[in-house]
Backbone as a printed PyTorch tensor [residue, N CA C, xyz], in Angstrom:
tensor([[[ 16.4680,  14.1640, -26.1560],
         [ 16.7400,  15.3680, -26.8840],
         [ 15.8410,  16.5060, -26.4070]],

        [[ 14.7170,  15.8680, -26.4320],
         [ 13.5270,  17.2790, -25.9570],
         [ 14.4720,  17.6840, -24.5740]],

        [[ 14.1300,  16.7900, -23.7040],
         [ 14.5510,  16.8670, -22.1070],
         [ 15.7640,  17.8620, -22.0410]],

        [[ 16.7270,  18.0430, -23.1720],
         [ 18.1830,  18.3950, -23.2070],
         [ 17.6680,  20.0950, -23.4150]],

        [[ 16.4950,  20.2210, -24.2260],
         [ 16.2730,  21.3970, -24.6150],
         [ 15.8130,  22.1770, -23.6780]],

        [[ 14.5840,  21.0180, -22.5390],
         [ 14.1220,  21.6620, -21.7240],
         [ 14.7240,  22.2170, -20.4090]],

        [[ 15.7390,  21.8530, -20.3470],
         [ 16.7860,  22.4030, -19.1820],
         [ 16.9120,  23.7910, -19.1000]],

        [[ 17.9680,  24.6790, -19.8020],
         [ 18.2280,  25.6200, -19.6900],
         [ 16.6130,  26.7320, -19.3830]],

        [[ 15.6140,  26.2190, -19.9210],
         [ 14.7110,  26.8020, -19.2220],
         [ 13.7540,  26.6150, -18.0550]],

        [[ 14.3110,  25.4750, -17.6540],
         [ 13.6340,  24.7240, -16.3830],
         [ 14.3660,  26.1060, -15.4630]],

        [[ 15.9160,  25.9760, -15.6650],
         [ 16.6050,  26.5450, -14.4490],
         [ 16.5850,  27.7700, -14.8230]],

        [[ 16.2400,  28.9160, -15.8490],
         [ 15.9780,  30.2680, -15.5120],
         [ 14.5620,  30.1560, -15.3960]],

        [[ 13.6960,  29.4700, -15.0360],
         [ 12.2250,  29.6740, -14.5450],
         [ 12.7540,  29.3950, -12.7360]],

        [[ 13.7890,  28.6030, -12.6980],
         [ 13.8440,  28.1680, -11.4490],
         [ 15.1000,  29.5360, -10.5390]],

        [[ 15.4390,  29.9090, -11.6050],
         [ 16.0770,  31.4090, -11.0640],
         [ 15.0660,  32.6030, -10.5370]],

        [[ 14.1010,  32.7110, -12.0890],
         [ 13.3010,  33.7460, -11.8190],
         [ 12.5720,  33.5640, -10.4950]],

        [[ 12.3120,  32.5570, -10.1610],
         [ 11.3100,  32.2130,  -9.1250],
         [ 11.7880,  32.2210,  -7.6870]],

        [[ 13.0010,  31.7010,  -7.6620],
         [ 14.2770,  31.7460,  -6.6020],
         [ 14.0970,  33.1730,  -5.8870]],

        [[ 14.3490,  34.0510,  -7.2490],
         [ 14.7560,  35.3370,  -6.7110],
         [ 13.4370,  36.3420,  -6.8350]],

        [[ 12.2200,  35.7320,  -6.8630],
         [ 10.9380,  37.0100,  -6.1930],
         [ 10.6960,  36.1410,  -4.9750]],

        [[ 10.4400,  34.9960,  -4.7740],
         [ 10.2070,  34.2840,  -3.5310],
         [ 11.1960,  34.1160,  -2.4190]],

        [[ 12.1090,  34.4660,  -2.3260],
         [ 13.2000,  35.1370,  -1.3770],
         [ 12.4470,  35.8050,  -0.2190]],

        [[ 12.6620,  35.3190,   1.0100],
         [ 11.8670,  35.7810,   2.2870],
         [ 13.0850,  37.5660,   2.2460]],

        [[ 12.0590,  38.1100,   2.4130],
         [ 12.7690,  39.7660,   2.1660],
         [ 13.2170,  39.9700,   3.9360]],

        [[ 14.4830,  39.0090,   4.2990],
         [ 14.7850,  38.8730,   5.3250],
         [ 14.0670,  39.4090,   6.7540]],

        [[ 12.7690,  38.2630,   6.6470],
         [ 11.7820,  38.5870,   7.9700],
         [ 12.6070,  38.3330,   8.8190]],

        [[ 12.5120,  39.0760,  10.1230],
         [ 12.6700,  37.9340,  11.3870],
         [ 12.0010,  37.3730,  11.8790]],

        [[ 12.3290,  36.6330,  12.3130],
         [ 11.2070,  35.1880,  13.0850],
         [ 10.8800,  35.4890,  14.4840]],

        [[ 10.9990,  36.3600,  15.2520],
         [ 11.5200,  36.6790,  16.3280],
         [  9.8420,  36.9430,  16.3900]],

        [[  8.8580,  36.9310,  17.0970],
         [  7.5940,  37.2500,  18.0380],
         [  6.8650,  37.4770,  16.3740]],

        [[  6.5660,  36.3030,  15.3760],
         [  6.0520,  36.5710,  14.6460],
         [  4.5010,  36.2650,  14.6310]],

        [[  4.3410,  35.8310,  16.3830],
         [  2.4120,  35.8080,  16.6260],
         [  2.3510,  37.2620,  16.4940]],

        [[  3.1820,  37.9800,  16.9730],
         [  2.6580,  39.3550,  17.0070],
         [  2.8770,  40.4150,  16.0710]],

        [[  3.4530,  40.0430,  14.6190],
         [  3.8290,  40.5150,  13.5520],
         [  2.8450,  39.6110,  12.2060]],

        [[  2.5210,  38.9460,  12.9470],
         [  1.7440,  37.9690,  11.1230],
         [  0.6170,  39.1530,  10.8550]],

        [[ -0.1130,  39.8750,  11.4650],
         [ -1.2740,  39.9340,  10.6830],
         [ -0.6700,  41.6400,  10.0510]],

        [[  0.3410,  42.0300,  10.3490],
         [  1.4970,  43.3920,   9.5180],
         [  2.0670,  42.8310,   8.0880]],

        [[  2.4820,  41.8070,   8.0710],
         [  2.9020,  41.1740,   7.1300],
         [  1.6720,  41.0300,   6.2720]],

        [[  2.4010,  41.4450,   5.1540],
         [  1.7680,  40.9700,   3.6450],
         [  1.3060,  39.8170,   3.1800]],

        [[  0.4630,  40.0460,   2.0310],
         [  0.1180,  38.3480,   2.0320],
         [  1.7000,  37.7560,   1.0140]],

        [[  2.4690,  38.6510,   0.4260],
         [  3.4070,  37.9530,  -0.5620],
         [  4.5500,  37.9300,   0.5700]],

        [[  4.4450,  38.2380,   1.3840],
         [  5.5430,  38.4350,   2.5070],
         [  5.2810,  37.1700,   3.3910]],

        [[  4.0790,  36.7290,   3.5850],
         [  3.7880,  35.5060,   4.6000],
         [  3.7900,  34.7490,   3.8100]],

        [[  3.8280,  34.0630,   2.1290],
         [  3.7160,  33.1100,   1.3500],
         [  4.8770,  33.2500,   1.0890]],

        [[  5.8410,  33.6890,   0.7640],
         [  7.2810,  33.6040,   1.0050],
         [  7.5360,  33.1710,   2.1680]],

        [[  7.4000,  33.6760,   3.1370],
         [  7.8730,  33.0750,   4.8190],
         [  7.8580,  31.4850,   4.9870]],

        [[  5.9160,  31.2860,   4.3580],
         [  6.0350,  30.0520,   4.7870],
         [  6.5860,  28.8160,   3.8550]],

        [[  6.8560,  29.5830,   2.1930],
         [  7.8380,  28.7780,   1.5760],
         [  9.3030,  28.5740,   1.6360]],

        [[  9.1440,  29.5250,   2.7190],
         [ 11.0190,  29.8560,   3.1920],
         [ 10.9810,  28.4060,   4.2330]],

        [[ 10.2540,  28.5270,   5.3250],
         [  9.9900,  27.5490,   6.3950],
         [  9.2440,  26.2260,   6.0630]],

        [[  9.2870,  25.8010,   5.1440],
         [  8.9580,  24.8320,   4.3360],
         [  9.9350,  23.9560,   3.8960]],

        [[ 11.0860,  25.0170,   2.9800],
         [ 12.5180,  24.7700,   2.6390],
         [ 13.1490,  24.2690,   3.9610]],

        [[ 13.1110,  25.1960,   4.8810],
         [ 14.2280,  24.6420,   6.3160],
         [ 13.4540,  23.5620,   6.5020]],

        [[ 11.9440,  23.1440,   6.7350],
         [ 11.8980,  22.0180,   7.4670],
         [ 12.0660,  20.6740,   6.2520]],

        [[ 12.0640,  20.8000,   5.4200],
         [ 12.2440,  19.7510,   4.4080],
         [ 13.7850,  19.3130,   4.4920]],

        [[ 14.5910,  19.9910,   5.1010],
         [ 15.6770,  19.0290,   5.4810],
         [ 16.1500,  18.8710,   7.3830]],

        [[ 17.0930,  19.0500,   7.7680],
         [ 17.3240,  18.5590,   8.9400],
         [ 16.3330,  18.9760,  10.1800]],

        [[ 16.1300,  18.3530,  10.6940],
         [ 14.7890,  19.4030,  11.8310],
         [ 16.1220,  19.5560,  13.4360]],

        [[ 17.1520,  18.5430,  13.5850],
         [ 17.9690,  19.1750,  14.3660],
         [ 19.0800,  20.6360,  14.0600]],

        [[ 18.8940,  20.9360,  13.1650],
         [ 19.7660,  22.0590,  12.2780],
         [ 18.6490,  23.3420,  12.5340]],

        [[ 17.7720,  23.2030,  12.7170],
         [ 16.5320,  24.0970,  12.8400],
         [ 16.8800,  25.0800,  14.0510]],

        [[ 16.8090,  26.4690,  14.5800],
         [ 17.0340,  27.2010,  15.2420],
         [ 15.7060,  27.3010,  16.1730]],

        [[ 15.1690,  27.2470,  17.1430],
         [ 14.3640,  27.4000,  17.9300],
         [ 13.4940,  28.7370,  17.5560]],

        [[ 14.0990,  29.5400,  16.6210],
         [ 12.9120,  30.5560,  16.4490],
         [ 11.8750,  30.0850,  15.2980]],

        [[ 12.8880,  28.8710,  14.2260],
         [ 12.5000,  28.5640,  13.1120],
         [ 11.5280,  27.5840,  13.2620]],

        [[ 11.5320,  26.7370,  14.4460],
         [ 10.4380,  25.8120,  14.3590],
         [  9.6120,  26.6810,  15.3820]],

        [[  9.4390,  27.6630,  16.2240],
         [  8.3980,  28.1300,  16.4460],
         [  7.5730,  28.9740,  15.4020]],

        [[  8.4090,  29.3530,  14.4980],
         [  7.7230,  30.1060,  13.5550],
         [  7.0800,  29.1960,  12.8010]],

        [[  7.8080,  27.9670,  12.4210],
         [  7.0600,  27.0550,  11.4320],
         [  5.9380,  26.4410,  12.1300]],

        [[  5.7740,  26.2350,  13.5610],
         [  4.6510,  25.9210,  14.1970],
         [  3.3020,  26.8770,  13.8600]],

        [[  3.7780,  28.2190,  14.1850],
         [  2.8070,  29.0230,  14.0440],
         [  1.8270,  29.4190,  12.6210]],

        [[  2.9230,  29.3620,  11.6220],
         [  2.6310,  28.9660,  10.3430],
         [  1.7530,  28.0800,  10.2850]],

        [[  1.9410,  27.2830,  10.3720],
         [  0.7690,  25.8050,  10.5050],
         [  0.1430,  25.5910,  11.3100]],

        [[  0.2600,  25.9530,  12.5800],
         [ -1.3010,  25.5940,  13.8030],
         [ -1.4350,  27.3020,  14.3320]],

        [[ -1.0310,  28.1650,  13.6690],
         [ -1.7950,  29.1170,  14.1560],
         [ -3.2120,  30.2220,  14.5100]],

        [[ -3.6800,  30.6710,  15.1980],
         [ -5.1550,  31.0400,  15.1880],
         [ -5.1040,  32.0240,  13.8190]],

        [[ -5.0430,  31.9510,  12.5800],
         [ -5.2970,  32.3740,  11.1420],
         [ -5.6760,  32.1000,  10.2590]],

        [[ -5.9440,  32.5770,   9.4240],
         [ -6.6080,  32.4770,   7.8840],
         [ -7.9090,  31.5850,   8.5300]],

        [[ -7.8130,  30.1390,   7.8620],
         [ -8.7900,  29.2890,   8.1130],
         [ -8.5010,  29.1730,   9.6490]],

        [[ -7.7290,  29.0220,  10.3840],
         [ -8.0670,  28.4970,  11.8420],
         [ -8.4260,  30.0770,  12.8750]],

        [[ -8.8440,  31.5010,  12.6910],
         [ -9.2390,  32.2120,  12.7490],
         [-10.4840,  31.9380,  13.1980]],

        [[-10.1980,  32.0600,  15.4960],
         [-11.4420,  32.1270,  15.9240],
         [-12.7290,  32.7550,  15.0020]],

        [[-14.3860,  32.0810,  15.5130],
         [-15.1150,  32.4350,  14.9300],
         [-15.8770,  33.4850,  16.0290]],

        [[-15.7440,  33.5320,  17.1130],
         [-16.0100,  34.4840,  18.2730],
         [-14.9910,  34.9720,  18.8680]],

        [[-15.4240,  36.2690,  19.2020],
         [-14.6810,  37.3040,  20.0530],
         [-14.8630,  37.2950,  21.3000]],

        [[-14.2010,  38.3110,  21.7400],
         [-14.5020,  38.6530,  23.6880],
         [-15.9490,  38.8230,  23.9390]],

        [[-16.4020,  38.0640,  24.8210],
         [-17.9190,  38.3160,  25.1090],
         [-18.7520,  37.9670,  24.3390]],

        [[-18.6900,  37.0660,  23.9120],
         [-19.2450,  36.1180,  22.6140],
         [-20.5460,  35.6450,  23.9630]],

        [[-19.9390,  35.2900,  24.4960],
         [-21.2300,  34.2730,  25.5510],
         [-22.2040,  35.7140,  26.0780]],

        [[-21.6800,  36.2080,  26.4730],
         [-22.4460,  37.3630,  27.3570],
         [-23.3770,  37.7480,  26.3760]],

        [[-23.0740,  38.0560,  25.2530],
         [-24.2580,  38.5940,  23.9290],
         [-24.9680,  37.8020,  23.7430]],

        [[-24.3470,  36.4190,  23.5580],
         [-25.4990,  35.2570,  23.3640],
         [-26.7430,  35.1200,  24.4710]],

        [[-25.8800,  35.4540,  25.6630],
         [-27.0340,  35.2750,  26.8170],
         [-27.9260,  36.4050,  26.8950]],

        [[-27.4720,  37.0040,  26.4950],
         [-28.2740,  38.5750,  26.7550],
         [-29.2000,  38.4220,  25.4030]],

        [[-28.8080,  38.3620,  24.5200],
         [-29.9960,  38.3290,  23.4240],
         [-30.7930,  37.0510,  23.2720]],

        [[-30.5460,  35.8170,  24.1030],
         [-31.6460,  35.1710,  24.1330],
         [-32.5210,  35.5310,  25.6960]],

        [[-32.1680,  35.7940,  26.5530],
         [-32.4650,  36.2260,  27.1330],
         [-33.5870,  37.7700,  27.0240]],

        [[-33.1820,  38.2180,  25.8980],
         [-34.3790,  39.5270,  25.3640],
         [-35.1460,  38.8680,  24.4980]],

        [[-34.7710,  37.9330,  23.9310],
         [-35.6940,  37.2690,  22.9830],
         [-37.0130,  36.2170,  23.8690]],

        [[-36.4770,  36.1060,  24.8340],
         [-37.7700,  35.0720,  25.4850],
         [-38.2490,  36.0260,  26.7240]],

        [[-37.9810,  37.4030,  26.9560],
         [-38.7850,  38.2690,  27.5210],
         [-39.7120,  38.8640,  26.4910]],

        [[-39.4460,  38.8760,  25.1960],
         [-40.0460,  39.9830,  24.0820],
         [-41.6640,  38.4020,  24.0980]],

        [[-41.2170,  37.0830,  24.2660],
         [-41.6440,  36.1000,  23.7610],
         [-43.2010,  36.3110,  24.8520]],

        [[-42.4200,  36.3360,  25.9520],
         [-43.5580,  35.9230,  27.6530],
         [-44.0090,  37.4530,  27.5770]],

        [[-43.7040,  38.6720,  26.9050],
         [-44.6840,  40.1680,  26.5710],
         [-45.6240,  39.6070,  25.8160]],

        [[-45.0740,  39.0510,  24.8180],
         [-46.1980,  38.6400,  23.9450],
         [-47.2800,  37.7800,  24.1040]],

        [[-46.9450,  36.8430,  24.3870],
         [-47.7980,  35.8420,  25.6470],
         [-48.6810,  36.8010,  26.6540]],

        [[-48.2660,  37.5670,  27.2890],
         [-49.1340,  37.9560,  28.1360],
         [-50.0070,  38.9720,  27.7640]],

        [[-49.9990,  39.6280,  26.3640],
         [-50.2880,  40.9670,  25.7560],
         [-51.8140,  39.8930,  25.3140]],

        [[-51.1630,  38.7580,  24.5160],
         [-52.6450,  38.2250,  23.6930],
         [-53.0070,  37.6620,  25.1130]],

        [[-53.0890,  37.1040,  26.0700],
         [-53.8090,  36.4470,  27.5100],
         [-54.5660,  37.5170,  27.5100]],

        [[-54.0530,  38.9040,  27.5970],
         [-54.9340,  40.1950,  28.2600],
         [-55.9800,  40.7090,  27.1670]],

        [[-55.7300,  40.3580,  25.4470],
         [-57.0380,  40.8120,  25.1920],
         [-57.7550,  39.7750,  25.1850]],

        [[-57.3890,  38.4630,  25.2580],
         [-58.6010,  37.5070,  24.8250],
         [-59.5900,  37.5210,  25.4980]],

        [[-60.6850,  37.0020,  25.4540],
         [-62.2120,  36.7590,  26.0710],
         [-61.8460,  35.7940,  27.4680]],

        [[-63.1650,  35.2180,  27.5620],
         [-63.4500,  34.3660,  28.5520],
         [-62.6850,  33.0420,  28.2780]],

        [[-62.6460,  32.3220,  29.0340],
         [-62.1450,  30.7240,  28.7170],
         [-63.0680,  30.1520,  28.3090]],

        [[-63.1390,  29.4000,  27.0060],
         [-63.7480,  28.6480,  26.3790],
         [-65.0140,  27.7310,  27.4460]],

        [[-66.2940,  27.7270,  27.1190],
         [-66.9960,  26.6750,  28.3830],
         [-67.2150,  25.1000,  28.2240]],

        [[-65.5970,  24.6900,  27.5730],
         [-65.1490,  23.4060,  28.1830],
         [-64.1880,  23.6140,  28.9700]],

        [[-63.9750,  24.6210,  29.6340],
         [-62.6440,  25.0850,  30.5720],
         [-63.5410,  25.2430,  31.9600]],

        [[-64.8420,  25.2000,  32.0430],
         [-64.9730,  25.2310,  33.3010],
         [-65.9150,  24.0630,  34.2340]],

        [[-65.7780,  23.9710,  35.1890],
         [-65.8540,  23.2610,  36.0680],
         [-67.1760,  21.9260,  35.7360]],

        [[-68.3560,  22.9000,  35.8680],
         [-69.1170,  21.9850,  35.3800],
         [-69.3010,  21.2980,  33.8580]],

        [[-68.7270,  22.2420,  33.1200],
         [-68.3300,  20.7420,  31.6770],
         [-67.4840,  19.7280,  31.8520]],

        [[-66.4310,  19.7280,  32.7480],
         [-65.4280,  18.8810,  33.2200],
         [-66.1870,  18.1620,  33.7710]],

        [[-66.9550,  17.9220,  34.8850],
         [-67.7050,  17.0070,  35.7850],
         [-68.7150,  16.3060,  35.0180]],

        [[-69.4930,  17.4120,  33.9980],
         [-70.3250,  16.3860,  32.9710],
         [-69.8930,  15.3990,  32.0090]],

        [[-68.6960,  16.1050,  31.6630],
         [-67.6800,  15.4100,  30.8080],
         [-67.6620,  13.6550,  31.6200]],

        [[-67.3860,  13.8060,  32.5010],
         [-66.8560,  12.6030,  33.5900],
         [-68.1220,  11.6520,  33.6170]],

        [[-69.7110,  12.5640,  33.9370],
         [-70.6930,  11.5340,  33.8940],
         [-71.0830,  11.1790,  32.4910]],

        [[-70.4530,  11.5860,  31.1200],
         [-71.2100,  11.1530,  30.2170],
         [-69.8070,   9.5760,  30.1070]],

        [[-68.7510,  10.0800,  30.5860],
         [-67.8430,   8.4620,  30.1430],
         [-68.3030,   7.5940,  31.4200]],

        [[-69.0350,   7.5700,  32.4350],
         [-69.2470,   6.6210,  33.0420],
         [-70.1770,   5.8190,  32.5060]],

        [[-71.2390,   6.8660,  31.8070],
         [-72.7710,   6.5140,  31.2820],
         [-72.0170,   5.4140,  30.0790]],

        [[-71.4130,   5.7830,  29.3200],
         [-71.2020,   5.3920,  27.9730],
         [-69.7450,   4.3640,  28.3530]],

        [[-69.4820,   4.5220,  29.7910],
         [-68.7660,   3.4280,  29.5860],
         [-67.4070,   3.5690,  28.7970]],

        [[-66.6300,   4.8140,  28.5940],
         [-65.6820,   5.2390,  27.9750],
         [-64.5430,   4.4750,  28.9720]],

        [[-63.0360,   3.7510,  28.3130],
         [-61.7980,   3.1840,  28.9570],
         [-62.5110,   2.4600,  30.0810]],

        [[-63.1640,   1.0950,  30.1910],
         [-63.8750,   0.5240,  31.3460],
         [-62.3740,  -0.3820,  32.2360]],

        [[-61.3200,  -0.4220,  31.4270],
         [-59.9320,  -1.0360,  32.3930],
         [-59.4520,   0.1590,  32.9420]],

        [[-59.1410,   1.2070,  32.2740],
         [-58.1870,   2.0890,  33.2590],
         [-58.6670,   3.3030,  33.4230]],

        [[-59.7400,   3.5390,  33.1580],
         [-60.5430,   5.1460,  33.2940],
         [-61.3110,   5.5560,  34.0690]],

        [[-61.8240,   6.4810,  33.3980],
         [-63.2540,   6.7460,  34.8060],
         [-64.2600,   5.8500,  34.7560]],

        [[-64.5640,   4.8820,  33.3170],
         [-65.8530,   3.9510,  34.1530],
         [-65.2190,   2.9000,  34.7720]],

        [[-64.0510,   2.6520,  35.1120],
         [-63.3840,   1.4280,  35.7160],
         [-64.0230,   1.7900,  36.9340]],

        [[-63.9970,   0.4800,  37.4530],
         [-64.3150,   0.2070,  39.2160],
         [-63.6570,   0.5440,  40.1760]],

        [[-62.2160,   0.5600,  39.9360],
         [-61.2040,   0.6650,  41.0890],
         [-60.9280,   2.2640,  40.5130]],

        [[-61.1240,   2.9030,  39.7880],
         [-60.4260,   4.3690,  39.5730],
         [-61.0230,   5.5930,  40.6560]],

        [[-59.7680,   6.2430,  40.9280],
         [-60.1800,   7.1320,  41.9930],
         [-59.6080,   8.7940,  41.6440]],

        [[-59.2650,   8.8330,  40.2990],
         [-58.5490,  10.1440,  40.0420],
         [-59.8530,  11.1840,  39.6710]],

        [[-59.6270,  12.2120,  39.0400],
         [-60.3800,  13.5100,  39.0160],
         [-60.8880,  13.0890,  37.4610]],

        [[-60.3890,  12.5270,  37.0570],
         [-61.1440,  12.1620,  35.5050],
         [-60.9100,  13.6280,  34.5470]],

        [[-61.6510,  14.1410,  34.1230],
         [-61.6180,  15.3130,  32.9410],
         [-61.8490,  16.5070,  33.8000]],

        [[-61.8190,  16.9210,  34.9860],
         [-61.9390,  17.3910,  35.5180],
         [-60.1990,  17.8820,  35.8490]],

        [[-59.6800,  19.1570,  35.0920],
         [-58.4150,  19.9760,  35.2360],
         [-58.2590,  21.2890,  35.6780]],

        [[-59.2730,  21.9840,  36.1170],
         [-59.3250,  23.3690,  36.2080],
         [-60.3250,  23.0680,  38.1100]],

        [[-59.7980,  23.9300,  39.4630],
         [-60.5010,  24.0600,  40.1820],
         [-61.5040,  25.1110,  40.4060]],

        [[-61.2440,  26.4710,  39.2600],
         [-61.4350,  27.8150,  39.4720],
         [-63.2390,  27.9720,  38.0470]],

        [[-63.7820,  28.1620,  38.1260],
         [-64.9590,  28.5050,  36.7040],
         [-64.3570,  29.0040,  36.0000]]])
């Protein structure tokens, strides 16, 4: 009984709706190059229009209709709307590229006021360095007090 009542207004909700969602006879014809002219109630109609055609025969389908319905669904829009433009790389390179020159200015700005090198940076703390681990016997398998070692030990800088 309810169900009997609910009819007659199922189908004028299903009229009213029929007739605003009516594709306002787009053509399908080069619609990569017409979607972003189109409206948004004009492309949500379209693609409920192309929704309708593909929900029944897909050989009955006209070659403009499944390219349009392709484009509808895998086209570069809305959400699938590259996230870079032309020259996307070139900017990237160029501004990291200014960013690690601004980096090696800076680097070389504090090198030029600092002082002297610290005097464990020069020559003879390095070499003393070397006789106090022989004395004391510092790494006696693989270091400088080992027997067989022949490297420069703590000794890294040739210049004072």
């Amino acid at each position: 009984m309810i169900r009997n009542l609910a009819r007659p207004a199922i189908r004028a909700t299903q009229r009213r709706c029929a007739s605003t969602t009516a594709v306002s006879e787009v053509p399908l014809a080069n619609l990569e190059l017409r979607w972003k002219t189109l409206s948004a109630q004009e492309q949500g109609s379209l693609a409920k229009h192309l929704e309708q055609v593909q929900a029944g025969d897909w050989t009955k389908m006209s070659l403009e209709q499944k390219k349009a319905a392709y484009w509808v669904a895998f086209g570069p829009h809305g959400a699938r709307t590259p996230l870079t433009g032309p020259n996307h790389t070139l900017k990237v390179l160029a501004g990291t590229a200014g960013v690690v020159a601004a980096a090696g200015g800076l680097f070389l700005w504090i090198r030029s006021k600092g002082g002297e090198k610290p005097t464990t940076m020069t020559k003879e703390w390095q070499e003393a360095s070397n006789e106090y681990a022989r004395a004391n016997k510092i790494n006696p398998i693989s270091g400088v007090s080992s027997e067989t070692y022949k490297g420069t030990g703590f000794v890294s800088s040739s210049s004072n």
